[in-house]
C-alpha positions as CSV (number, residue, x, y, z in Angstrom):
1,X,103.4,75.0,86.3
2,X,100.1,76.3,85.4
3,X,97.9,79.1,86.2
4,X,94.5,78.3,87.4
5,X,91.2,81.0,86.9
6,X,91.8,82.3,90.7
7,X,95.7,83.2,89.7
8,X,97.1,80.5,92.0
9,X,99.9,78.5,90.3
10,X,99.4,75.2,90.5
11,X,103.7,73.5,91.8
12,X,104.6,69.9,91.4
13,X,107.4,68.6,94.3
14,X,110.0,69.9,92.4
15,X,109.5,73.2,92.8
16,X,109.3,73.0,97.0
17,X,112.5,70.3,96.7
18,X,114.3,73.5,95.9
19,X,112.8,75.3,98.6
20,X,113.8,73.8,102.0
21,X,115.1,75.1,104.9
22,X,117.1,73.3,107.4
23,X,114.8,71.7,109.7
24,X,115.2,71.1,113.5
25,X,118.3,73.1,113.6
26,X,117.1,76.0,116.4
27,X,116.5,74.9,120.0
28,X,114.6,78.1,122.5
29,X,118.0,78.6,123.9
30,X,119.2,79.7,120.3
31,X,116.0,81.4,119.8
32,X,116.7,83.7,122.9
33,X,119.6,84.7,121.7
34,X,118.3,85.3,118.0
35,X,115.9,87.4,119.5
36,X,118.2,89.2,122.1
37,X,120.8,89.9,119.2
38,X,118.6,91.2,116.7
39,X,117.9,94.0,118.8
40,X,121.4,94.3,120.9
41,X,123.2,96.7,118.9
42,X,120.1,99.1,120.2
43,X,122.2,99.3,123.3
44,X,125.4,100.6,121.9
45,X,124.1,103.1,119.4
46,X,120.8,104.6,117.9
47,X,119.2,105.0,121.2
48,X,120.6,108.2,122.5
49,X,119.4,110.2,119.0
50,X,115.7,110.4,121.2
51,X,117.4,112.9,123.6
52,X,117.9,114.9,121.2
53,X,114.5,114.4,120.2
54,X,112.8,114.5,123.8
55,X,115.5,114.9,126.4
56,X,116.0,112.1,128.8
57,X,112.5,112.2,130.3
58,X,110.5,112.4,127.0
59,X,113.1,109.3,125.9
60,X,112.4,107.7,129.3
61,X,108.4,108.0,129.0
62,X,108.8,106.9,125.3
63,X,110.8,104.1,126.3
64,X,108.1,102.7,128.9
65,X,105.4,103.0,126.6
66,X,107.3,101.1,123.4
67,X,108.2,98.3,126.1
68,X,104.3,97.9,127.4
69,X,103.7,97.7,123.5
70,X,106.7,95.2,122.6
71,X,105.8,92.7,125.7
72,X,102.2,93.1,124.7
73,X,102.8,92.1,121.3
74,X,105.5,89.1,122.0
75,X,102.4,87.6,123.8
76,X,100.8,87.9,120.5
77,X,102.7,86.7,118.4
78,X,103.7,84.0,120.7
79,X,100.0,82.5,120.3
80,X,99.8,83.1,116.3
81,X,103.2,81.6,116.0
82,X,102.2,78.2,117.9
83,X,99.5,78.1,115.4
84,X,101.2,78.8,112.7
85,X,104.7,78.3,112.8
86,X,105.9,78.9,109.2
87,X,109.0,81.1,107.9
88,X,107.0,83.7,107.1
89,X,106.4,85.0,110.5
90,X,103.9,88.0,110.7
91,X,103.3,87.5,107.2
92,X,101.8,84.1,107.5
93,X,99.3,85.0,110.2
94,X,98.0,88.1,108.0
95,X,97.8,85.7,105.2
96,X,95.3,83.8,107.2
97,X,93.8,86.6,109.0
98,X,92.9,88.7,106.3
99,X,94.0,86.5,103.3
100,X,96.8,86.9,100.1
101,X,96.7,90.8,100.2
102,X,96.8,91.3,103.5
103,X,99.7,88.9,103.8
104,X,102.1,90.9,101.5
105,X,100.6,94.4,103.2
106,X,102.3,92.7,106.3
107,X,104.9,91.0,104.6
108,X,106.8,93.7,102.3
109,X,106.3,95.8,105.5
110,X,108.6,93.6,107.8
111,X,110.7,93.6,105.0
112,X,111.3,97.4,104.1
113,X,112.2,96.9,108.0
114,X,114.4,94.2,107.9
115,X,116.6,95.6,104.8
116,X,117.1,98.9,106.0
117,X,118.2,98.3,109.4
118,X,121.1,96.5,108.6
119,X,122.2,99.6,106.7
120,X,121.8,101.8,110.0
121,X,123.5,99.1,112.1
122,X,126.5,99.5,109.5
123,X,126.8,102.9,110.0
124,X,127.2,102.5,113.6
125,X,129.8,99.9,113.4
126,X,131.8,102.2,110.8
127,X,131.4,105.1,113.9
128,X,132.6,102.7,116.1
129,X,135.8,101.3,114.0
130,X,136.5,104.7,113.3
131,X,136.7,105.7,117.1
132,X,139.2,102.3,117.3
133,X,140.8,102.5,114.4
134,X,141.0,105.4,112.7
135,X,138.9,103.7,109.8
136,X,135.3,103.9,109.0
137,X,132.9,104.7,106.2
138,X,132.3,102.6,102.9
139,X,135.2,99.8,103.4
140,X,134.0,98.8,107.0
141,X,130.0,98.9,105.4
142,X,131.4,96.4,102.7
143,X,133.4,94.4,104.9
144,X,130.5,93.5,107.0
145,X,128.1,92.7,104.4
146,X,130.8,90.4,102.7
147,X,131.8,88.3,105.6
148,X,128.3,88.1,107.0
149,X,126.3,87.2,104.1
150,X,129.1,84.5,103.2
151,X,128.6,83.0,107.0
152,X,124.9,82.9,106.4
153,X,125.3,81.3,103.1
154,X,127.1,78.2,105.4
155,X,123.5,77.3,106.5
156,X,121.2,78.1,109.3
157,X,122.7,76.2,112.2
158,X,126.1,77.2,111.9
159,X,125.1,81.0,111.4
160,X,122.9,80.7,114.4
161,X,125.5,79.5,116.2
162,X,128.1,82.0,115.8
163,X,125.3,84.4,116.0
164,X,124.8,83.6,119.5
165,X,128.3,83.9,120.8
166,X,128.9,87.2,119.4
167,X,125.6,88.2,121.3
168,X,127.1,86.6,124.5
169,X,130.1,88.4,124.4
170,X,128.1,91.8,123.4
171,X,126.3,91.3,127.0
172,X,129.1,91.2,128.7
173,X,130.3,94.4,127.2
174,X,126.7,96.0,128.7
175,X,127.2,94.2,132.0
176,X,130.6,95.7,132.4
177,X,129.4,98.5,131.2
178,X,126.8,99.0,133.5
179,X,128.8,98.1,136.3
180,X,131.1,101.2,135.6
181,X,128.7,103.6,135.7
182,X,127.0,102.8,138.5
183,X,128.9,104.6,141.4
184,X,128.7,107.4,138.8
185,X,125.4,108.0,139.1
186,X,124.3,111.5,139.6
187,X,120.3,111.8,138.6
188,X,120.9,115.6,138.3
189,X,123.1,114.9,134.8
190,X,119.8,113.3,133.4
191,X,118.5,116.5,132.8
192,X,121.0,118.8,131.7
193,X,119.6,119.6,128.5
194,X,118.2,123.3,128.2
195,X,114.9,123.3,128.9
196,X,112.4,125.2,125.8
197,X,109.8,127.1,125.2
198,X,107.2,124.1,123.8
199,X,104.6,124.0,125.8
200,X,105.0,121.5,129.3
201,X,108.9,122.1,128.7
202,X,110.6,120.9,132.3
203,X,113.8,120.2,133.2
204,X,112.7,116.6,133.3
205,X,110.8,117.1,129.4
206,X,112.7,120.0,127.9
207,X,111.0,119.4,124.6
208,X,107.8,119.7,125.8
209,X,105.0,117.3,125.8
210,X,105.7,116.8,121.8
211,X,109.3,115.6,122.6
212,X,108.1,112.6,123.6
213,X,105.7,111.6,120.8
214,X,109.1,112.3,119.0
215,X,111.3,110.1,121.2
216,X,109.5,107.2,120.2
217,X,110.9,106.2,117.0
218,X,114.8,106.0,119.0
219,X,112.8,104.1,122.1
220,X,111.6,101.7,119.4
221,X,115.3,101.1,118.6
222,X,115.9,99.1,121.6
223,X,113.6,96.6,120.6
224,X,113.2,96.9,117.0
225,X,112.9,93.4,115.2
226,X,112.8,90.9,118.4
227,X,109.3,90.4,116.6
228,X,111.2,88.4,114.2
229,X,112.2,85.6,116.5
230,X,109.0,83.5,114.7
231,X,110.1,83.6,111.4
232,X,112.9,80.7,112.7
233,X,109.8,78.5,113.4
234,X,110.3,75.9,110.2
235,X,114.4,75.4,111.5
236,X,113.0,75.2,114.7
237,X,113.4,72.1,117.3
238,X,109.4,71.8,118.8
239,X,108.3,75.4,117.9
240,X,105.4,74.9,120.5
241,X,107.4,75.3,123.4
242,X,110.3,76.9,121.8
243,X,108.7,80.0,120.3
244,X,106.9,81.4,122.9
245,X,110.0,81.2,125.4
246,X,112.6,82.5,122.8
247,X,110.2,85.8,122.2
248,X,108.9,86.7,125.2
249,X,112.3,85.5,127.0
250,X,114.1,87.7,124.7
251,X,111.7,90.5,125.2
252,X,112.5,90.4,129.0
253,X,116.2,90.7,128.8
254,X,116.1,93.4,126.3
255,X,113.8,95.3,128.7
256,X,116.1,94.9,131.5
257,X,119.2,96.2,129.5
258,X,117.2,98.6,127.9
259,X,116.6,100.6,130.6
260,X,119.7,100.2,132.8
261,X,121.7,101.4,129.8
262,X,118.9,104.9,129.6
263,X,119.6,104.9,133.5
264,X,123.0,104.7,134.2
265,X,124.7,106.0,130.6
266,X,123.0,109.6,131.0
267,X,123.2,109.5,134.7
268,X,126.7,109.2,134.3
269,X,128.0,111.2,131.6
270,X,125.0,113.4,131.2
271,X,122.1,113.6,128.5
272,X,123.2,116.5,126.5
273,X,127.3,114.7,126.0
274,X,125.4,112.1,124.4
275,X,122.0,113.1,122.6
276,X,124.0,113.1,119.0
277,X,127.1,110.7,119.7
278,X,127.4,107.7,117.2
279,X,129.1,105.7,120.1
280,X,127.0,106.4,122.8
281,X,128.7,104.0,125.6
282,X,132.0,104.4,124.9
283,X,131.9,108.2,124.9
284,X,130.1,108.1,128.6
285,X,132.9,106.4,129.3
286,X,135.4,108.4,128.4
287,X,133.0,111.3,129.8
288,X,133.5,109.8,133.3
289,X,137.1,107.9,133.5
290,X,139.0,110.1,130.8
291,X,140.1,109.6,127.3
292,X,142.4,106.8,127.6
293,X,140.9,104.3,129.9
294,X,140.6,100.7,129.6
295,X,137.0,100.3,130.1
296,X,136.4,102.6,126.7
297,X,138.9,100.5,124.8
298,X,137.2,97.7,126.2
299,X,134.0,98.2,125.4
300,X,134.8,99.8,122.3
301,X,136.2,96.3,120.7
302,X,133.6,94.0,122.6
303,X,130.9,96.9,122.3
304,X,131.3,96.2,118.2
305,X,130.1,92.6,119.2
306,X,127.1,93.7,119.7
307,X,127.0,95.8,116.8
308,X,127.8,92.9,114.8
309,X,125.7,90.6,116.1
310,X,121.9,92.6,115.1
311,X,123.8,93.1,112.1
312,X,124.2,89.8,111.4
313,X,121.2,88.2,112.8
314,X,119.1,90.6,110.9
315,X,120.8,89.8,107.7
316,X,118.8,86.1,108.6
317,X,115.8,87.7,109.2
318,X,115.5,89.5,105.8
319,X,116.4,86.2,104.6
320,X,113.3,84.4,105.8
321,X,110.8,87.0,105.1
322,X,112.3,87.0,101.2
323,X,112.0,83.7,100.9
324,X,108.4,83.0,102.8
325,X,107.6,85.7,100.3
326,X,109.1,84.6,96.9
327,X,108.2,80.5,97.7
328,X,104.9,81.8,97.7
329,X,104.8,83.8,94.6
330,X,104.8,87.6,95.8
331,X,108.3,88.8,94.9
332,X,110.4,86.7,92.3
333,X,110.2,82.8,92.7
334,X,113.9,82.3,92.2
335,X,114.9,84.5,95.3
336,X,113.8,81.1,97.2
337,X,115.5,78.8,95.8
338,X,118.5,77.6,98.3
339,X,121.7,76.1,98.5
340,X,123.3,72.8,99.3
341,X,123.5,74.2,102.7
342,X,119.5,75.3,103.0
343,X,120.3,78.7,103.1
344,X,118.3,80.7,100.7
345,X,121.0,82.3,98.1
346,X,119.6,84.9,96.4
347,X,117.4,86.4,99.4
348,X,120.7,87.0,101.7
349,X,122.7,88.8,98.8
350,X,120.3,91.0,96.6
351,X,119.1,92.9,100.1
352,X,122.6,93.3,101.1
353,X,123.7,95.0,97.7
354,X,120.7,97.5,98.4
355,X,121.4,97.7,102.5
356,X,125.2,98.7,101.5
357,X,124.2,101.1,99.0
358,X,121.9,102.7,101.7
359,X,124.1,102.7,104.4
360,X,126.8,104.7,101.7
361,X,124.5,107.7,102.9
362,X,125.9,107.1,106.2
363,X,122.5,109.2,108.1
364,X,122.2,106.5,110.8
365,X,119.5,108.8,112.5
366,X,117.6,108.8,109.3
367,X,118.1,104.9,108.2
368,X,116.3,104.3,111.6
369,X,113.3,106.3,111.1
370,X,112.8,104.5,107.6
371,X,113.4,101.1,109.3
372,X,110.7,101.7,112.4
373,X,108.0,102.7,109.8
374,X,108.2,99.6,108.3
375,X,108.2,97.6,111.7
376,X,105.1,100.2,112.7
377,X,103.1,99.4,110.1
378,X,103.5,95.8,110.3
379,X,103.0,95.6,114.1
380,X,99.7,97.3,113.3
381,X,98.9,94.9,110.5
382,X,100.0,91.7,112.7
383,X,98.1,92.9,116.0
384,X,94.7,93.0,113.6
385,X,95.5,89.7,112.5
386,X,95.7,88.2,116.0
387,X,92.3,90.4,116.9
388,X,90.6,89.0,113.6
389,X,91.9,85.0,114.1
390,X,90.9,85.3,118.0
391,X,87.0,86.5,116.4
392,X,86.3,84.9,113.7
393,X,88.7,81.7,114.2
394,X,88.0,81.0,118.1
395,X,88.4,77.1,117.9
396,X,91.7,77.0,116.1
397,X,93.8,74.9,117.9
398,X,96.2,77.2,120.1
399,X,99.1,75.4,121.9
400,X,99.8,78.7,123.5
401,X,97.2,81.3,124.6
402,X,97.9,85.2,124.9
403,X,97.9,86.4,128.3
404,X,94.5,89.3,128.7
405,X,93.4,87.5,125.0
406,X,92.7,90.6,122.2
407,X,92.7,93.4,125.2
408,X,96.6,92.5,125.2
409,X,96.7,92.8,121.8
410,X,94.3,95.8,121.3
411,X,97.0,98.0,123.7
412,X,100.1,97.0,121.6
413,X,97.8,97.8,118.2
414,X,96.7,101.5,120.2
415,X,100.3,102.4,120.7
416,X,101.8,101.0,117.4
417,X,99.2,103.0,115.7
418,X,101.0,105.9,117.5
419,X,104.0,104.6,116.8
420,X,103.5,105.0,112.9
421,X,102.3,108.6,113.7
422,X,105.6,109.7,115.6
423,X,107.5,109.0,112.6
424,X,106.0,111.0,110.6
425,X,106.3,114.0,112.9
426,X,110.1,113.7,113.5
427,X,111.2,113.6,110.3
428,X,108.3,114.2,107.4
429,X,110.8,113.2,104.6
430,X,112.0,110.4,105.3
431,X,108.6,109.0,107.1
432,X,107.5,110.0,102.9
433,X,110.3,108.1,101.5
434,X,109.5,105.1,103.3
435,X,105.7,105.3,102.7
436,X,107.0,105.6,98.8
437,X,108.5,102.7,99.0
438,X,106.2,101.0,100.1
439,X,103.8,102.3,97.8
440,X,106.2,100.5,94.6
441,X,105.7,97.3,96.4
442,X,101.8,97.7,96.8
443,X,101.7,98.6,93.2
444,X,103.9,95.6,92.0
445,X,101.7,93.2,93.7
446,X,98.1,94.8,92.1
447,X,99.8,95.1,88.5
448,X,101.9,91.2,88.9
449,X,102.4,89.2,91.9
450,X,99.0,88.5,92.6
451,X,98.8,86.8,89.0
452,X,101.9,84.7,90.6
453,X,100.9,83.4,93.3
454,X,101.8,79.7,94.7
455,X,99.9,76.8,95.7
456,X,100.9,74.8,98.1
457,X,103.0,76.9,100.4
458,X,102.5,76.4,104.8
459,X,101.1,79.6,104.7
460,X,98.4,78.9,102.1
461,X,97.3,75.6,103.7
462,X,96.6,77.4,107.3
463,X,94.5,79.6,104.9
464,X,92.5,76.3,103.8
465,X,92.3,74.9,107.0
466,X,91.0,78.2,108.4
467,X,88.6,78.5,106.2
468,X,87.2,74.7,106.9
């Protein structure tokens, strides 16, 4: 390889030989359920810390608003991913938006995401196991990092497909889980948390009106990284039609659950039993039926389905962003370099030797606020690009449009925007810890990568053909 005066590095076929992903190995069935099981473990744990935060009705409020913003942005991201469906997802349609820095602004965001919520995830399934078993902490963290970055190292298809039965049992687990509470239901237990002196404090916003800019970090959780549905597009069957319905079908059911679980859970067993439980679920049900019933135990065990399967969908996500990233130059070129089995090697272990060291910390509260400012910042970055490519790209062929065009898009931008700010005002040190690393990567491209990059790559020729 050589580099060329603009600091693109010319590749010969060799180089993208050692590259490839398995193509043609996702259908949109499999795509809903990548989508829906990224997010799943939302249900079962994370949620409930925005009570705490908001009480149910800031939560609640919160919890509208991030959903207007996620559906608005899966129509986005529906229409960019048609266009250009590449592994690199949100990345790819910076890239070409706003060209190679504003692809890895975009890129290294979704991936600070990506890495830490895995971490958070295995936190929650160690306060789960422990509630079963009488074991948690740092051997149920490695245990689930082991297994599930071996399964993904067995190749996309088959990973995919175990992926989505886990995620099939996990609903079940809601479904009877929302079927027990039900007659429960008492909307007086929704606000039973002692009411404050912030200014509008209620009954129905104890916090005040600032509880539920401070909800919305937890409300995020119940949809945080269904965005990544488009980075399967290269091992996707007709990504056209596929795409489009695994995001925005995903989006719906995740919606549906999300707010049946805020209903019924607190209605049930009462906001202030479970603003700070690390098994949300399982204590309402013990809340309502008594310490030893079946339907705990029951959703305990299957309730750690869903747990494990945004765990280990995630750990694919991470996966693809590395590798869209390193094939094109931006972080180390041999993190893409796959296996016999198309899986990418290097880019599902090296993030999940960092994701168990962070989740050693075991602050699942805290792992999530460092995860969402990642996934703010980059639904920012991506809702420009679809704003910029709909301006100043207008005749780009677009095999699905965006419902309302860029006023869709400009409201989920508005309210990720105030997404990004909400973090920062529930927790200022962590929101800083984030934004410093995130800062490292910004430097590391401006002092190397951008010296590295790749000619050649999907993303790169969309650029070219943009630019025609």
């Amino acid at each position: 390889m050589k580099v060329t005066d603009s600091n693109i590095v010319q590749t010969d076929s060799e180089y993208f030989a050692k590259r490839q992903l398995k193509q043609g190995a996702v259908g949109w069935l499999l795509l809903v359920g990548l989508g829906v099981s990224y997010v799943i473990s939302g249900d079962f744990a994370g949620w409930n810390f925005g009570l705490a935060q908001g009480g149910w009705g800031g939560l609640f409020i919160a919890t509208v608003v991030v959903a207007i913003m996620y559906l608005c942005m899966s129509f986005s991201m529906s229409e960019m991913s048609t266009m250009l469906p590449t592994a690199g997802g949100g990345y790819s349609f910076a890239r070409v938006a706003f060209g190679p820095f504003g692809g890895y602004l975009t890129g290294t965001a979704i991936l600070i995401e990506y890495a830490i919520a895995p971490a958070a995830i295995a936190v929650f399934i160690g306060a789960y196991c422990e509630s079963l078993f009488g074991i948690g902490g740092w051997i149920i963290y490695l245990i689930c990092y082991v297994v599930f970055m071996g399964l993904h190292l067995k190749g996309a298809g088959e990973a995919l497909k175990i992926m989505f039965v886990i995620t099939a049992v996990a609903c079940v687990a809601l479904l009877v889980f929302i079927v027990a509470m039900a007659p429960h239901f008492n909307s007086q237990n929704l606000f039973d948390i002692g009411v404050t002196e912030n200014a509008g404090a209620s009954p129905f916003l104890p916090f005040g009106y600032i509880g539920i800019w401070a909800a919305v970090p937890y409300a995020i959780w119940f949809f945080l990284a269904v965005e990544g549905v488009p980075l399967a597009a290269e091992e996707t069957r007709d990504p056209v039609k596929s795409l489009p319905r695994g995001l925005i079908g995903a989006m719906l059911i995740l919606a549906a659950f999300a707010f049946l679980i805020l209903f019924l859970s607190a209605g049930a067993a009462g906001s202030d039993t479970l603003k700070d439980s690390g098994a949300p679920l399982v204590d309402a049900l013990i809340a309502v039926y008594g310490q030893n019933t079946w339907l705990a135990t029951f959703v305990n065990f299957v309730g750690l389905a869903g747990l494990i399967a945004s765990f280990f969908s995630i750990i694919y996500a991470y996966s693809r962003q590395i590798f869209a990233l390193s094939r094109a130059g931006y972080l180390p070129k041999t993190l893409s370099i796959t296996n016999k089995n198309k899986a990418p090697t290097l880019a599902i272990i090296i993030p999940g030797i960092i994701g168990f060291a962070l989740s050693l910390t075991g602050e699942g509260d805290l792992l999530i606020l460092m995860a969402v400012f990642g996934a703010t910042i980059s639904y920012v970055l991506m809702m420009l690009s679809h704003i910029k490519l709909r301006v100043s790209h207008p005749d780009l062929p677009r095999p699905y449009k965006t419902p309302g065009g860029i006023i869709t898009s400009f409201i989920a931008l508005i309210l990720s925007a105030i997404a990004v700010v909400a973090g920062l005002m529930v927790d200022p040190k962590v929101w800083c810890m984030a934004a410093a690393i995130y800062a490292a990567f910004i430097v590391y491209y401006l002092i190397y990568s951008r010296h590295q990059l790749v000619d050649g790559t999907p993303e790169q020729e969309f650029a070219k053909v943009a630019e025609e």
